[in-house]
FIKOLZA-1660 file (N, C-alpha, C; in steps of 0.1 Angstrom, whole numbers, plus 5000, padded with zeros to 4 digits):
% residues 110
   i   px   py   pz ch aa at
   1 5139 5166 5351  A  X  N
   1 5138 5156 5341  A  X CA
   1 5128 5159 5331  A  X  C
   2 5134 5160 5318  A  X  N
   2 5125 5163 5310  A  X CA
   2 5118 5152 5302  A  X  C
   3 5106 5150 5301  A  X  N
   3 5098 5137 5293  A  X CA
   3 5101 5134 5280  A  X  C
   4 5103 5128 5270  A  X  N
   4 5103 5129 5258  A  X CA
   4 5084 5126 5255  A  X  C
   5 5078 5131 5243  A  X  N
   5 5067 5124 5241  A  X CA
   5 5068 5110 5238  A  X  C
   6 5054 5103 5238  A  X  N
   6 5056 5094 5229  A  X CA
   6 5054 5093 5210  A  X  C
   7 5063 5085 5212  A  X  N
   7 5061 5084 5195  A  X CA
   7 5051 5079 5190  A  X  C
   8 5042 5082 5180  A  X  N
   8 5028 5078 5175  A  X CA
   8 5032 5069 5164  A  X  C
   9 5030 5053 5171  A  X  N
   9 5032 5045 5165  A  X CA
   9 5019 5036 5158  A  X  C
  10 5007 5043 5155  A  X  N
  10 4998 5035 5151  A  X CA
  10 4996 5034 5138  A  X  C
  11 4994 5025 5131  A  X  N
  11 5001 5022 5120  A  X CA
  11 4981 5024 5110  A  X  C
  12 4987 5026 5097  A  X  N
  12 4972 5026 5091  A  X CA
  12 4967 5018 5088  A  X  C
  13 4957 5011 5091  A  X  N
  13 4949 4996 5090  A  X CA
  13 4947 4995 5078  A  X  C
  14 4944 5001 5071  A  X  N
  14 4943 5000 5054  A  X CA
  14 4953 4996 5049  A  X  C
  15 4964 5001 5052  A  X  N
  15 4980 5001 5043  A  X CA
  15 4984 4986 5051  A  X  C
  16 4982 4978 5065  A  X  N
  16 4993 4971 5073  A  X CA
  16 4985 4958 5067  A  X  C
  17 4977 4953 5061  A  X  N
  17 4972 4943 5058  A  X CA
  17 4983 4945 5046  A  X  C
  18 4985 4927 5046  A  X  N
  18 4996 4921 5037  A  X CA
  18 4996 4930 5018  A  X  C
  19 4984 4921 5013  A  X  N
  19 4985 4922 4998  A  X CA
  19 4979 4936 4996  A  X  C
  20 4976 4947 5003  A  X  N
  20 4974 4959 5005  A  X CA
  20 4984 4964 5000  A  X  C
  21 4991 4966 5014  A  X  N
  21 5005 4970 5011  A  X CA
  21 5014 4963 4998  A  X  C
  22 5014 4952 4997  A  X  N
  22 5020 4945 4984  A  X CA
  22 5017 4955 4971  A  X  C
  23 5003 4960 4967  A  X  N
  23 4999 4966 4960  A  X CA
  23 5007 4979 4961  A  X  C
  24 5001 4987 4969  A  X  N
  24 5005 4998 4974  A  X CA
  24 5026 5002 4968  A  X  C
  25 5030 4991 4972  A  X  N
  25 5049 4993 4969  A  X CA
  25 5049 4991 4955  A  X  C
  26 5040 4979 4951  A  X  N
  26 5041 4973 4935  A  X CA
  26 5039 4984 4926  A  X  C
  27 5028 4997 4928  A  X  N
  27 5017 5009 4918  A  X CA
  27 5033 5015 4925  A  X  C
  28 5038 5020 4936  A  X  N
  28 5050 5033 4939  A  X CA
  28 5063 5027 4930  A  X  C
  29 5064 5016 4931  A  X  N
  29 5079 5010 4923  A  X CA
  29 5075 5008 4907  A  X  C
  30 5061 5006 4904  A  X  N
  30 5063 5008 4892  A  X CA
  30 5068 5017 4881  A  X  C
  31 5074 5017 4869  A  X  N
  31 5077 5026 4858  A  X CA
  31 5062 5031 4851  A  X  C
  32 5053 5021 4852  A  X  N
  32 5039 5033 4848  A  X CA
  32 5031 5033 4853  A  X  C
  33 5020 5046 4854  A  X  N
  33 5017 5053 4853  A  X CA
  33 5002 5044 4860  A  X  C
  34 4998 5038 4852  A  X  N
  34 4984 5027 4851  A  X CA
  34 4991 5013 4852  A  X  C
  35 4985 5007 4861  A  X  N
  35 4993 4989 4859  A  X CA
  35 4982 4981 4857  A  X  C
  36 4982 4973 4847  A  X  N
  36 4970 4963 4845  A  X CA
  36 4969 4954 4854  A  X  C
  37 4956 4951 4858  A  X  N
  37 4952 4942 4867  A  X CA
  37 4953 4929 4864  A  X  C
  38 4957 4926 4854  A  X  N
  38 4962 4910 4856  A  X CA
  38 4975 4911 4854  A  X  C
  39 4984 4926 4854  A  X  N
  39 4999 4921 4861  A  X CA
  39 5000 4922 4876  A  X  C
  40 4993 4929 4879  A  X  N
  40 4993 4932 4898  A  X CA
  40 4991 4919 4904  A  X  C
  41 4983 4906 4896  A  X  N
  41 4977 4897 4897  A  X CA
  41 4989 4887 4896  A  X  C
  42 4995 4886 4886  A  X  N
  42 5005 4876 4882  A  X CA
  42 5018 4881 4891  A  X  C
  43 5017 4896 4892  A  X  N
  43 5031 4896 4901  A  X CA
  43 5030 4899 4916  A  X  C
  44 5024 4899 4925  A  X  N
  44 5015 4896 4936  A  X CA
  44 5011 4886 4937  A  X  C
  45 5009 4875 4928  A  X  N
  45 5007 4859 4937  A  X CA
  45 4992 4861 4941  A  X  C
  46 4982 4867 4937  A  X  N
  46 4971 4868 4942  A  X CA
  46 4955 4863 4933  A  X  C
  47 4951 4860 4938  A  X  N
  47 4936 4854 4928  A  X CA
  47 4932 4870 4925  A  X  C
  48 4923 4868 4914  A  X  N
  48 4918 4876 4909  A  X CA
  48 4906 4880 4916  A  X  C
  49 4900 4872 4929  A  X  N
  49 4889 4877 4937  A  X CA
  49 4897 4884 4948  A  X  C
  50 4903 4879 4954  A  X  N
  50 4915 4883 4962  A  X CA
  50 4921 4903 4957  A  X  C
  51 4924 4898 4945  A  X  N
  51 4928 4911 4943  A  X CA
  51 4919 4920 4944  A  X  C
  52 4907 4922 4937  A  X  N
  52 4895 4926 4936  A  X CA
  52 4890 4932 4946  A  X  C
  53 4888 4923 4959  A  X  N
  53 4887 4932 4972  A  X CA
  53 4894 4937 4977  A  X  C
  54 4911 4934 4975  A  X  N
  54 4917 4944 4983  A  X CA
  54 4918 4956 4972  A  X  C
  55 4916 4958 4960  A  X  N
  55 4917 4972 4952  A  X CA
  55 4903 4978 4957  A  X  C
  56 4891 4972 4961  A  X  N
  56 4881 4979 4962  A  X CA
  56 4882 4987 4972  A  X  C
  57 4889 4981 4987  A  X  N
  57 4892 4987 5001  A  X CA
  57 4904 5001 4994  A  X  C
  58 4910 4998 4990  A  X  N
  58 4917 5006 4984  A  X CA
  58 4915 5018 4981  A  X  C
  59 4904 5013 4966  A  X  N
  59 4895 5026 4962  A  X CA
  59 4893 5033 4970  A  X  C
  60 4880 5026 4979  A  X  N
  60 4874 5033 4989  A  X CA
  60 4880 5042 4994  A  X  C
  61 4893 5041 5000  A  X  N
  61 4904 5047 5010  A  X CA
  61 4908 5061 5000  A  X  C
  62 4906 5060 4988  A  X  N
  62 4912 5069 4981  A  X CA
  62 4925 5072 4979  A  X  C
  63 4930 5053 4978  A  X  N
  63 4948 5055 4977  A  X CA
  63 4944 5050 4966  A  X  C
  64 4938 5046 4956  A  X  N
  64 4948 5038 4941  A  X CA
  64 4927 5047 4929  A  X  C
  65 4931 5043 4920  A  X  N
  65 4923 5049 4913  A  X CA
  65 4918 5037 4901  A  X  C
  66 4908 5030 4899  A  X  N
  66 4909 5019 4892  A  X CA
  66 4903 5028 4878  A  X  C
  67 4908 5022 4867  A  X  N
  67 4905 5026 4855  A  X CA
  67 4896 5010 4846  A  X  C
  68 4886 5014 4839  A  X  N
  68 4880 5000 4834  A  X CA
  68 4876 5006 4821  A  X  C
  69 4881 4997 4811  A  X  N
  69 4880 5004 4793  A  X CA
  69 4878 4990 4792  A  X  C
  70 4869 4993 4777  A  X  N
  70 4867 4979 4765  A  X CA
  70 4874 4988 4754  A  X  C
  71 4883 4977 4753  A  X  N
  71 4894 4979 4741  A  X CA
  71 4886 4967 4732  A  X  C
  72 4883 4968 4723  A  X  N
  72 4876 4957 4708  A  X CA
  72 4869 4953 4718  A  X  C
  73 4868 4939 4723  A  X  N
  73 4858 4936 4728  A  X CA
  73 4859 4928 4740  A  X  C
  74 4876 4931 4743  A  X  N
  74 4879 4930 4762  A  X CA
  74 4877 4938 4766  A  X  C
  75 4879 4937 4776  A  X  N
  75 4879 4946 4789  A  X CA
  75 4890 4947 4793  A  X  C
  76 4897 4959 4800  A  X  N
  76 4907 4963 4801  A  X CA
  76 4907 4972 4813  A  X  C
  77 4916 4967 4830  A  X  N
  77 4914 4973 4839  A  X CA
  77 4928 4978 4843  A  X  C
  78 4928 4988 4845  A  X  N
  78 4941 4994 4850  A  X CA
  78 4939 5000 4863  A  X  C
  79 4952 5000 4871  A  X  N
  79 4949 5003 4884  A  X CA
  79 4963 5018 4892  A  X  C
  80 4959 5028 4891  A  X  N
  80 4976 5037 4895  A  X CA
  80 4973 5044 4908  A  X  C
  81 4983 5048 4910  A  X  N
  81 4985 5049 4931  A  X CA
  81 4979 5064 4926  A  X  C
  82 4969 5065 4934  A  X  N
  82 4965 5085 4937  A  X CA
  82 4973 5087 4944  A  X  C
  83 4974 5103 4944  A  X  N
  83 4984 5115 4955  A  X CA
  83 4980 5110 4970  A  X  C
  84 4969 5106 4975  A  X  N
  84 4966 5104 4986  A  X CA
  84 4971 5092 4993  A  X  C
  85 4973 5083 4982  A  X  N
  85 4978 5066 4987  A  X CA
  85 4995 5069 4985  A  X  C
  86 4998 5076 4974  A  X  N
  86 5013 5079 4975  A  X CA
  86 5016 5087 4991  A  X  C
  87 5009 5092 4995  A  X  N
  87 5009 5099 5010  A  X CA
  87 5009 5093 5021  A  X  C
  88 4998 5084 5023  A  X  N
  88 4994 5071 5029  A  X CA
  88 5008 5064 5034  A  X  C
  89 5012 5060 5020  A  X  N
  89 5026 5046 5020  A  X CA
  89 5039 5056 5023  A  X  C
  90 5038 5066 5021  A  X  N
  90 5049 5072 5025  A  X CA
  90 5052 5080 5040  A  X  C
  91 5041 5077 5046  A  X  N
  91 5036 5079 5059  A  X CA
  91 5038 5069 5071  A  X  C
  92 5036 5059 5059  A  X  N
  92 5034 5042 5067  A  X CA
  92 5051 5036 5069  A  X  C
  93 5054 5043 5060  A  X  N
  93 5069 5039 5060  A  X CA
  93 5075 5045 5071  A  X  C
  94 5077 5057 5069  A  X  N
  94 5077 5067 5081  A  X CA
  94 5075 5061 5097  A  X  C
  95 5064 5058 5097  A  X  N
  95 5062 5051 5109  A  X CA
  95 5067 5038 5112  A  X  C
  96 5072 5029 5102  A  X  N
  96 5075 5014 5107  A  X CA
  96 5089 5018 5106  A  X  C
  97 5097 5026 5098  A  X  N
  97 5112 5033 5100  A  X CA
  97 5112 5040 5116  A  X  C
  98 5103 5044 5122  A  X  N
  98 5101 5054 5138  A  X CA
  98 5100 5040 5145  A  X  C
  99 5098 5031 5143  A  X  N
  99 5096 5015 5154  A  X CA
  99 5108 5013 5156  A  X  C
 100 5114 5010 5144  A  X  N
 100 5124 4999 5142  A  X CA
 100 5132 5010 5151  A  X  C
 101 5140 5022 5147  A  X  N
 101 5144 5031 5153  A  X CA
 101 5139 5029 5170  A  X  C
 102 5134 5029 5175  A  X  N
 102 5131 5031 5187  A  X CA
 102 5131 5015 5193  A  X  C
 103 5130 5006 5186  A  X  N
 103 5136 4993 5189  A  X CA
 103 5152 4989 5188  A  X  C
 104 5156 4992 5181  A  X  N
 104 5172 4996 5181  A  X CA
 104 5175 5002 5191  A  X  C
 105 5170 5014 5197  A  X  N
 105 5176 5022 5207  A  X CA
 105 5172 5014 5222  A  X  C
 106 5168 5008 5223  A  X  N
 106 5161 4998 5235  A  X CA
 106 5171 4989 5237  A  X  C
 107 5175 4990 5250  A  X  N
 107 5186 4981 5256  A  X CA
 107 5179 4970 5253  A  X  C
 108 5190 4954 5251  A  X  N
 108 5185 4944 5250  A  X CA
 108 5184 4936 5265  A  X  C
 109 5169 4933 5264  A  X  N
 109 5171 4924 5283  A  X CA
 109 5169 4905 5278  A  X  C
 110 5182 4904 5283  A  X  N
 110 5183 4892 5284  A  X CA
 110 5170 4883 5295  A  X  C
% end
């Protein structure tokens, strides 16, 4: 009888938090490049303190790259997914696609 291994199902704590991940799909599905922080804001459903620390945990992680310019005499923040967070979320997917998979294949016990 041969063992199968197990499948490494541990998911990345940085990416599995809610508006993390929200961010994370919103910067990969977007058409540009840079997304301003008060559209991540308006289309995420999220406060602007709210967003703030989850782009900071972010930063940290070295998945998103925040950009901050004064244009005339706003301020102007833009936020785009680094190579490393595009890796991250494509990883994460990976692994919650390897659950579901292995929950599907699991007899149902009544």
């Amino acid at each position: 009888m041969t063992l199968r291994p197990e499948p490494d199902f541990s998911l990345d704590g940085i990416i599995h938090e809610r508006a993390r991940l929200a961010v994370l799909t919103y910067l990969a599905g977007s058409s540009s490049v840079r997304v301003p922080f008060t559209e991540l804001r308006e289309r995420l459903d999220l406060t602007a303190g709210n967003l703030s620390v989850q782009l900071r945990t972010l930063e940290q992680a070295g998945y998103v790259e925040i950009d901050k310019r004064i244009i005339g005499r706003k301020s102007m923040t833009t936020v785009s997914l680094a190579a490393q967070g595009q890796e991250a979320l494509q990883n994460y997917i990976a692994k919650m696609e390897a659950i579901l998979r292995s929950l599907k294949s699991q007899p149902t016990q009544l």
